[in-house]
VMD Tcl script that draws the C-alpha trace (Angstrom):
set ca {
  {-97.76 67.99 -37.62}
  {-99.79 70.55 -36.46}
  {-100.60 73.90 -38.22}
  {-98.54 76.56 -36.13}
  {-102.18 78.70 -36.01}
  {-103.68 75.27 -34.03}
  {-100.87 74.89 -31.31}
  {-101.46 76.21 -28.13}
  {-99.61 75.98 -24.94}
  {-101.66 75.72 -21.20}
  {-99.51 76.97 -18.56}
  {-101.25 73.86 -16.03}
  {-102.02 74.59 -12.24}
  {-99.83 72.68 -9.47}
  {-102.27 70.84 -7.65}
  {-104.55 67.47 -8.03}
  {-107.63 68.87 -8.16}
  {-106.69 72.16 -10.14}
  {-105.01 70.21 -12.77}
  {-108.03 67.59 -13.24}
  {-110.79 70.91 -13.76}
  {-108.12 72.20 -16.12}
  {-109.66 69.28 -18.77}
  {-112.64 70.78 -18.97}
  {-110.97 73.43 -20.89}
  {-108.91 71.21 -22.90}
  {-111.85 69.97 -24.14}
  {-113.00 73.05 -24.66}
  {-110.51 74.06 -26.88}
  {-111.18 70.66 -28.83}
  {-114.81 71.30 -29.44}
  {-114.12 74.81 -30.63}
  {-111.09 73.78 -32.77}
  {-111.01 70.06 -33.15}
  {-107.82 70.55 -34.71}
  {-106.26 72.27 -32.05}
  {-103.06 70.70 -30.36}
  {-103.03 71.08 -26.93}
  {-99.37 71.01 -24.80}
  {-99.25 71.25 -21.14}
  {-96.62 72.71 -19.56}
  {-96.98 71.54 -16.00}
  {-95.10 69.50 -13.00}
  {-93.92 66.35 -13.89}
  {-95.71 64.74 -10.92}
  {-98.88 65.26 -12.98}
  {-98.12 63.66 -16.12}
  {-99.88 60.64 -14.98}
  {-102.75 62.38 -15.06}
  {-102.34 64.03 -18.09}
  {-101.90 61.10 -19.61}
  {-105.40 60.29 -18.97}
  {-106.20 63.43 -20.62}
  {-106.96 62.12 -24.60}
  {-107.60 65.95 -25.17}
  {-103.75 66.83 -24.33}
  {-101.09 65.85 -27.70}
  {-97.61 66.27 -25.25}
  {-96.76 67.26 -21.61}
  {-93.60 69.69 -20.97}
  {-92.49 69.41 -17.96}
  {-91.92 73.13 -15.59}
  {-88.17 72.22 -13.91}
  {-89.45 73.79 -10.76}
  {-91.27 73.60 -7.66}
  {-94.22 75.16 -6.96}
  {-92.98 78.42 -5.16}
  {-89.77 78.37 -6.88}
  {-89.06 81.69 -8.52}
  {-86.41 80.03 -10.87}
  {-85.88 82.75 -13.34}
  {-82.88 81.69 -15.43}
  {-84.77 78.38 -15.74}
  {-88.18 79.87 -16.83}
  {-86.45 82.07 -19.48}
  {-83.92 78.69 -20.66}
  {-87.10 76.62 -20.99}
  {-88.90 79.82 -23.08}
  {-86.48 79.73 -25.41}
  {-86.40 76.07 -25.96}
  {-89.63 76.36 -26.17}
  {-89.16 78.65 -29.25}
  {-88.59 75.88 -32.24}
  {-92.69 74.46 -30.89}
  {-93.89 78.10 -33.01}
  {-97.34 77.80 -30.36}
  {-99.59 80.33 -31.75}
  {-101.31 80.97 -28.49}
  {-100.43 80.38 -24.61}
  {-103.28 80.27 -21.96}
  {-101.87 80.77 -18.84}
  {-104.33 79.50 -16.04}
  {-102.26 80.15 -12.73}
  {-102.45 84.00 -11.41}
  {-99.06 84.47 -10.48}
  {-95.62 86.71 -12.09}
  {-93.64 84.06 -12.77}
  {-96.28 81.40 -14.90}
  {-96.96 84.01 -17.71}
  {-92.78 84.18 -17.65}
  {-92.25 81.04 -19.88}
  {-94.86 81.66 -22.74}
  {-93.22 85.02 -23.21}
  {-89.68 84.23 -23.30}
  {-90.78 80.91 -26.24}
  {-92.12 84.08 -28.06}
  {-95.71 82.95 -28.46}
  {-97.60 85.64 -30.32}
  {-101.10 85.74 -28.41}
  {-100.63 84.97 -24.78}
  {-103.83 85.40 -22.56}
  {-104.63 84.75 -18.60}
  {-106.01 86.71 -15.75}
  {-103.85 89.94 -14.94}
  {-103.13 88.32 -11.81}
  {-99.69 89.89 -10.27}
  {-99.62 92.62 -12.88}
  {-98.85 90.84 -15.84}
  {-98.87 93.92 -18.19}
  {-96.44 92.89 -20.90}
  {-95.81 89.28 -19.88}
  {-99.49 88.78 -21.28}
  {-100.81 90.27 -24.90}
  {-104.66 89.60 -23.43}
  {-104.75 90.38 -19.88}
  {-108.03 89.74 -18.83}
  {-109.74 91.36 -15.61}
  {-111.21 88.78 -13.55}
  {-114.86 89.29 -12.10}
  {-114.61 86.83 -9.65}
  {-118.34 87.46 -9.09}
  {-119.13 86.26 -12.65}
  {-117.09 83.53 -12.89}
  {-117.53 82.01 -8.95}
  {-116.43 78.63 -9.94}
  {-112.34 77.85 -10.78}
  {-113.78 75.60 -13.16}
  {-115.50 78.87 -14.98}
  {-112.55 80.46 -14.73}
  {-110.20 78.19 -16.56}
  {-112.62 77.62 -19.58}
  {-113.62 81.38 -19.99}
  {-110.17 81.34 -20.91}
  {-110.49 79.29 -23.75}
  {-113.47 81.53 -24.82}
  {-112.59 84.32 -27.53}
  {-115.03 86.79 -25.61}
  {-113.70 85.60 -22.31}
  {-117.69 85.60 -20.95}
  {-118.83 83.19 -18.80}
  {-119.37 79.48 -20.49}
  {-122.48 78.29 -20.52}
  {-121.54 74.41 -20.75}
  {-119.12 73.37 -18.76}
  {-117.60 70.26 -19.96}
  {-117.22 67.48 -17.59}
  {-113.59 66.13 -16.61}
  {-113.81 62.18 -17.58}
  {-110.01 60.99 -17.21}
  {-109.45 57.92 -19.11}
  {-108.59 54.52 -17.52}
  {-107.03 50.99 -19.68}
  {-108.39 47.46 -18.42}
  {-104.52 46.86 -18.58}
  {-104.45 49.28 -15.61}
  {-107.01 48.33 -13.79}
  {-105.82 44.43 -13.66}
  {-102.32 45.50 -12.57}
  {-103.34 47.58 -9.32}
  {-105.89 44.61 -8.89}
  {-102.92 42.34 -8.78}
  {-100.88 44.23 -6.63}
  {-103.18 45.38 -3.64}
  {-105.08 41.99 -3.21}
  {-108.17 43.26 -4.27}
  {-111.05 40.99 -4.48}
  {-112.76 41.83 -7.30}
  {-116.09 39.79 -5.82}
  {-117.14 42.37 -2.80}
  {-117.67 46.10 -3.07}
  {-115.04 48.74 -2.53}
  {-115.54 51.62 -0.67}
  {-112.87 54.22 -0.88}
  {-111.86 56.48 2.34}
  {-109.40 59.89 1.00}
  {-108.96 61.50 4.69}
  {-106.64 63.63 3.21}
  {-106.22 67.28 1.98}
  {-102.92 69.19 1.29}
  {-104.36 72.49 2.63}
  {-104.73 71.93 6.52}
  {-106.64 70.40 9.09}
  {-109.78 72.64 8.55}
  {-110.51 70.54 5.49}
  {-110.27 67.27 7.57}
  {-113.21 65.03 8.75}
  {-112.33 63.72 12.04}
  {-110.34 60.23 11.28}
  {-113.00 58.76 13.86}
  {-115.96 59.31 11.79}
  {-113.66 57.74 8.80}
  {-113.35 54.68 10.79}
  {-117.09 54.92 11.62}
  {-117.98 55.01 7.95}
  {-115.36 52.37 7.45}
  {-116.49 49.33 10.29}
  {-120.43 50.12 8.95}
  {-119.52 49.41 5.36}
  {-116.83 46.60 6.37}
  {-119.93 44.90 8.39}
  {-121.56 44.77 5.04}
  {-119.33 42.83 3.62}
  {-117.40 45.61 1.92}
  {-113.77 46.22 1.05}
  {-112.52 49.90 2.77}
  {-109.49 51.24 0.96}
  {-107.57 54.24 2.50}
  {-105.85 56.35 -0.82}
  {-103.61 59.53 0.10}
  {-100.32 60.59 -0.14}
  {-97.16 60.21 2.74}
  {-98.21 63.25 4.31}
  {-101.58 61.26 5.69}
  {-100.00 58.75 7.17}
  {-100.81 59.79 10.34}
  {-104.21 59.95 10.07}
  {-104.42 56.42 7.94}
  {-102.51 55.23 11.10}
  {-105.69 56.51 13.62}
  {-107.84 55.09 11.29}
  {-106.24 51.71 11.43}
  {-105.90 51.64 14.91}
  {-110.00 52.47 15.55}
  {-110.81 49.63 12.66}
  {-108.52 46.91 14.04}
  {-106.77 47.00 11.17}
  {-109.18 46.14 9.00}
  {-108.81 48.47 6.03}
  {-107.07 48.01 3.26}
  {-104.39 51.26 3.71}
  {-102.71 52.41 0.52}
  {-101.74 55.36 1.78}
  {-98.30 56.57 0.68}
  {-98.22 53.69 -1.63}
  {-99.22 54.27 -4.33}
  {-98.55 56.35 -7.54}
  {-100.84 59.05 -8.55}
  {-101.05 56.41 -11.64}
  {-102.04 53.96 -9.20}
  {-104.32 55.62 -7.49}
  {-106.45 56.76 -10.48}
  {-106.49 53.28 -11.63}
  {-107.43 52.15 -7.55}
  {-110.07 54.96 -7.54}
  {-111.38 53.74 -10.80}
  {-112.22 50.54 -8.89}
  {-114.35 51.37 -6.22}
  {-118.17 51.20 -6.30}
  {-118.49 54.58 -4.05}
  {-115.64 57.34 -2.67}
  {-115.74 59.48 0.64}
  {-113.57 62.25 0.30}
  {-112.45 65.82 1.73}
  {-112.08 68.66 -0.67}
  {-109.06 66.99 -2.06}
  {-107.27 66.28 -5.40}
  {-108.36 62.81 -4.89}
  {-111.96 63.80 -4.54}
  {-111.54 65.33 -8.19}
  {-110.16 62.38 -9.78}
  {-113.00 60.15 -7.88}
  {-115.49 62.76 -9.87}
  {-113.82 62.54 -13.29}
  {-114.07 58.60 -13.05}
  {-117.63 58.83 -13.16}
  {-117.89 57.24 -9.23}
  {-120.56 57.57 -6.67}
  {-119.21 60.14 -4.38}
  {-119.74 61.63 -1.06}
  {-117.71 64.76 -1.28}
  {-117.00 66.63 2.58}
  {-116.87 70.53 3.11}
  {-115.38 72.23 6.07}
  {-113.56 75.28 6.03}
  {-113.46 75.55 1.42}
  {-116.66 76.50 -0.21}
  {-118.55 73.85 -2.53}
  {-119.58 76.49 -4.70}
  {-116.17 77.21 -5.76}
  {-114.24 74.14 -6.27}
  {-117.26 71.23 -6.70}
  {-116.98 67.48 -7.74}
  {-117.47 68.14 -11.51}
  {-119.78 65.15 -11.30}
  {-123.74 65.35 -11.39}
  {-124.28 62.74 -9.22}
  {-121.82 63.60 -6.57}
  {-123.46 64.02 -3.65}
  {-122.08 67.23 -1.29}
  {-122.09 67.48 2.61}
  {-121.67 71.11 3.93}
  {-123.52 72.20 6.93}
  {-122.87 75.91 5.56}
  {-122.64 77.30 8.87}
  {-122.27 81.01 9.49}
  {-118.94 81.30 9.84}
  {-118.09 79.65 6.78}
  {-116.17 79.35 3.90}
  {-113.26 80.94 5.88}
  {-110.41 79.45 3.90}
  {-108.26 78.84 6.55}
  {-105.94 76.40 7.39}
  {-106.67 75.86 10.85}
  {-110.10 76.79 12.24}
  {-109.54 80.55 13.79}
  {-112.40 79.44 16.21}
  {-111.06 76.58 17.40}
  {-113.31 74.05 17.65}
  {-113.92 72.99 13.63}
  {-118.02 72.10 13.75}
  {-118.04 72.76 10.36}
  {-116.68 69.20 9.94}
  {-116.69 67.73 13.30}
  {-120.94 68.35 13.48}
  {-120.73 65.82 9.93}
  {-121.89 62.32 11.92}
  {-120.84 59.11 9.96}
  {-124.58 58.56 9.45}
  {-124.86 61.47 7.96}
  {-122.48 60.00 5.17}
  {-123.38 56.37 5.50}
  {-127.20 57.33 4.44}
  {-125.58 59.45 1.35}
  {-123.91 56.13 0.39}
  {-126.80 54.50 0.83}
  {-128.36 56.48 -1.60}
  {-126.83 55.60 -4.21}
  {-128.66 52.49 -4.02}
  {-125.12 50.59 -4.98}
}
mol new
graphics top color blue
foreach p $ca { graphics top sphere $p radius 0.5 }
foreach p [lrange $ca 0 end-1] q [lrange $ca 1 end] { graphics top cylinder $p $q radius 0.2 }
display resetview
């Protein structure tokens, strides 16, 4: 077991791509204290990627959805919590109620950004100079940091995949191990301003399938629609996985493919943790502050003047920051790679 002065507790983000930059502060914490036993309290929807996470000893799952204020719960779980004697909590999302747990299990140093006035719920509230640390990725590790400055390494997220895995997806989605595998992730969670246009999907998708490559389509139910207009413009001729998968499965899928297109997405963060040549696509978000953690990712922005704007739904309209992307724009960038 664990010296009580080694166990700390990381209050985990709630989304994909959040919770796969939060590794490079569990490693972190490893290289600075290789003793150090890392929990994550977290949804249980990302265990499975957790799991991947060799730097993480145990995940606790959070009982509640993300929004849900859930008081009585947060407290309950605290106090379970209690027996675990964590010597220190870092608490990486900004809001009231994440800081709530750590301080009801009684751990004696609790630190995270003061976020929604945390005075009290936190023993090291830390300012944030969002100017200093531009990158979420900064953000999360300066937390691990004792003088909370800005890290001059930046580990790089590597989730782990077994052969076992691998063979099992293989087996189940008729892949043929013989041609290369292009992924296609025309999702994002956030809105339509972080969307490629499903036509220049299927663009990229005929071009490669003309080449004698497999097209996968990865995302979860909420993209069936646009894994529908893709099928319909490729005569049915990608592979869609879309909605059928688990997030287990799809890590394993993604760790597959010779090369990944992607929006800003969760996916396209698990893509760059599995090492894969990837084309990463930037509308309305800003690639300076939530990149592929992957050198060789390659990322498409046109940058235009009216953007990052963060929104949901372009307040203009018309959405050239992605629709002004042409698929040979992306098919050169996978060309590139020289796959």
């Amino acid at each position: 077991m664990a010296d009580d002065l080694n166990k700390v507790l990381v209050v985990g983000p709630s989304w994909i791509g959040d919770m796969v930059m939060a590794q490079s502060l569990f490693i972190t914490i490893k290289n600075l204290n290789p003793d150090a036993q890392i929990d994550v309290l977290a949804p249980a929807w990302t265990f499975p990627l957790l799991a991947r996470m060799p730097e993480v000893n145990q995940s606790v799952a959070m009982p509640l959805g993300h929004g849900q204020l859930g008081l009585g719960d947060r407290v309950k779980l605290g106090r379970h919590l209690v027996t675990e004697s964590y010597h220190r909590a870092i608490v990486l999302p900004n809001s009231w109620k994440s800081a709530l747990v750590p301080f009801a299990a009684k751990i004696p140093q609790r630190v995270g950004y003061l976020g929604e006035c945390r005075w009290g719920l936190l023993t090291e509230p830390r300012k944030l100079v969002k100017q200093d640390l531009p990158m979420t990725v900064q953000r999360f590790v300066s937390l691990g940091l004792v003088d909370g400055g800005c890290p001059a390494d930046i580990p790089i997220p590597k989730l782990h995949v077994s052969p076992t895995g691998q063979a099992l997806v293989t087996a189940k989605f008729n892949l043929t191990q013989a041609q290369k595998i292009l992924a296609l992730c025309p999702g994002a969670e956030y809105g339509l301003a972080k969307r490629w246009l499903p036509a220049h999907f299927a663009a990229v998708a005929e071009a490669k399938i003309a080449e004698g490559w497999q097209v996968m389509l990865l995302g979860s139910d909420k993209d069936r629609d646009v894994a529908k207009q893709i099928n319909l413009l490729t005569n049915h001729q990608c592979l869609d996985f879309i909605g059928k998968t688990t997030l287990a499965e799809a890590v394993d899928l993604l760790s597959l493919v010779d090369a990944t297109v992607s929006n800003d997405s969760g996916l396209m963060h698990v893509a760059a943790a599995l090492n894969k040549p990837l084309v990463a696509i930037y509308g309305s978000s800003d690639p300076g502050f939530t990149p592929p953690l992957h050198q060789a990712a390659r990322i498409v922005s046109l940058q235009k003047s009216c953007a990052p704007c963060f929104k949901r739904e372009c307040p203009l309209g018309h959405t050239q920051c992605l629709t002004e992307i042409m698929p040979a724009r992306i098919l050169a960038e996978i060309t590139a790679f020289d796959l």
